[in-house]
C-alpha positions as CSV (number, residue, x, y, z in Angstrom):
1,X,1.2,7.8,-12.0
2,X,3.3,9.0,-8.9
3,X,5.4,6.9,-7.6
4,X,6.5,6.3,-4.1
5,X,10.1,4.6,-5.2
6,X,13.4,5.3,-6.6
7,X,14.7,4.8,-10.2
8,X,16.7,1.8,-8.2
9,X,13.8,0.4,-6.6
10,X,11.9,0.1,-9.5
11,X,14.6,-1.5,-11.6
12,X,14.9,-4.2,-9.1
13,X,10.9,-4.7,-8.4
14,X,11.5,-5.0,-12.3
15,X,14.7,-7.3,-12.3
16,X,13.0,-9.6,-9.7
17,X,9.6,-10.1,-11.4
18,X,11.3,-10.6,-14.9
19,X,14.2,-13.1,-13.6
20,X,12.0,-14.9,-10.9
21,X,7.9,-14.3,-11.5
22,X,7.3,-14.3,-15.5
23,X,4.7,-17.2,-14.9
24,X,3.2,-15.6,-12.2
25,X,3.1,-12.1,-14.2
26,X,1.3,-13.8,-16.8
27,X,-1.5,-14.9,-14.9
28,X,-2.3,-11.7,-13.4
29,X,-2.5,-9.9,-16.7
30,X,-4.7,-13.0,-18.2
31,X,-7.0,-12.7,-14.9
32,X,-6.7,-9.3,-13.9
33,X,-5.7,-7.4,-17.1
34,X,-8.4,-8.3,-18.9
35,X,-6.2,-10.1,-21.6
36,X,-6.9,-13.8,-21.2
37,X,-5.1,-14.4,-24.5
38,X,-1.8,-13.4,-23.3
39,X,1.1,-15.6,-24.4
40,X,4.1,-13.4,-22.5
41,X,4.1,-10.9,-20.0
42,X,7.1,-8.8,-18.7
43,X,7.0,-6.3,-15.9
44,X,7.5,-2.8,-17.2
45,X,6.7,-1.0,-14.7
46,X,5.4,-0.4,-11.0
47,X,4.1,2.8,-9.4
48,X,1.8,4.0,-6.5
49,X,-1.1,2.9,-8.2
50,X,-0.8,-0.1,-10.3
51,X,2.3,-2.4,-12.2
52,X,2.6,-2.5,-15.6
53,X,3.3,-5.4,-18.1
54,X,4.0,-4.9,-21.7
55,X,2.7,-8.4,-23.6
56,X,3.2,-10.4,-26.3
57,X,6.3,-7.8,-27.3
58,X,4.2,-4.9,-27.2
59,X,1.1,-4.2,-25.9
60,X,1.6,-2.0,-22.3
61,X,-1.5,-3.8,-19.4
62,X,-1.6,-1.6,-16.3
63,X,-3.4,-3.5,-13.3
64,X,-4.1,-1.7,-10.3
65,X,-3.1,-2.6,-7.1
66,X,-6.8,-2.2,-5.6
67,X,-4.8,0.2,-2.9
68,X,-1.9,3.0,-2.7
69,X,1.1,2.0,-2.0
70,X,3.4,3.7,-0.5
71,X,6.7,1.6,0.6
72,X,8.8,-0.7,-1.1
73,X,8.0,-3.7,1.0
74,X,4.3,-3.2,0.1
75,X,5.0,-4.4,-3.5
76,X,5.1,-8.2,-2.7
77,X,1.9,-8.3,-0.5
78,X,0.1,-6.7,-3.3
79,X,1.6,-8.8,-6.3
80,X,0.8,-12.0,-4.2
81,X,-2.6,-11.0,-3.5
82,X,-3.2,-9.9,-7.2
83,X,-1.6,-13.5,-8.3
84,X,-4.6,-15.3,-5.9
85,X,-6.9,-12.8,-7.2
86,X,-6.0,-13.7,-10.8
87,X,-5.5,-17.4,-9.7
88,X,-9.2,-17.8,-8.2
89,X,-10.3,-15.4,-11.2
90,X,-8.8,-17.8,-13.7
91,X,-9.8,-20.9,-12.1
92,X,-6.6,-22.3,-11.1
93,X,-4.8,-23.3,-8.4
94,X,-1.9,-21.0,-6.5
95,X,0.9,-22.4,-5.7
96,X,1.1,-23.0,-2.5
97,X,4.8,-20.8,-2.3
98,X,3.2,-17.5,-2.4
């Protein structure tokens, strides 16, 4: 679990998915982190490799990126594409805004 970001960068990858993206969250861990039953999703984490959710109060979902990253500004990109990943996955429609 290496991470290519600051404590500060993560807080605010955090901040912004948990203020802003808690629907979107929640889709990629029922598509992509194998827990379709998911009622809640928070981001608890992001690193190199993957971001983390903790669900339904508790349990902690890792879903990998599919790729290292390495800056900051890679973070979007990847949660977008895993959102249309988990979208198509899912069998729903993305909203058109990502």
């Amino acid at each position: 679990m290496s991470t290519p970001f600051t404590a500060d960068a993560v807080e605010a990858i955090k901040r912004h998915m948990n203020d802003d993206h808690t629907d979107d969250a929640l889709i990629i861990v029922r598509g992509l982190g194998g827990r379709p039953e998911a009622g809640t999703a928070m981001t608890t984490g992001v690193d190199a490799e993957a971001i983390e959710f903790t669900i339904d109060g508790g349990e902690r979902v890792r879903v990998p990126w599919g790729e290292t990253i390495t800056e900051r500004a890679q973070v979007r990109q990847a949660v977008v594409r895993l959102y249309r990943e988990a979208c198509e996955k899912l069998g729903i429609e993305a909203r058109g805004s990502h």
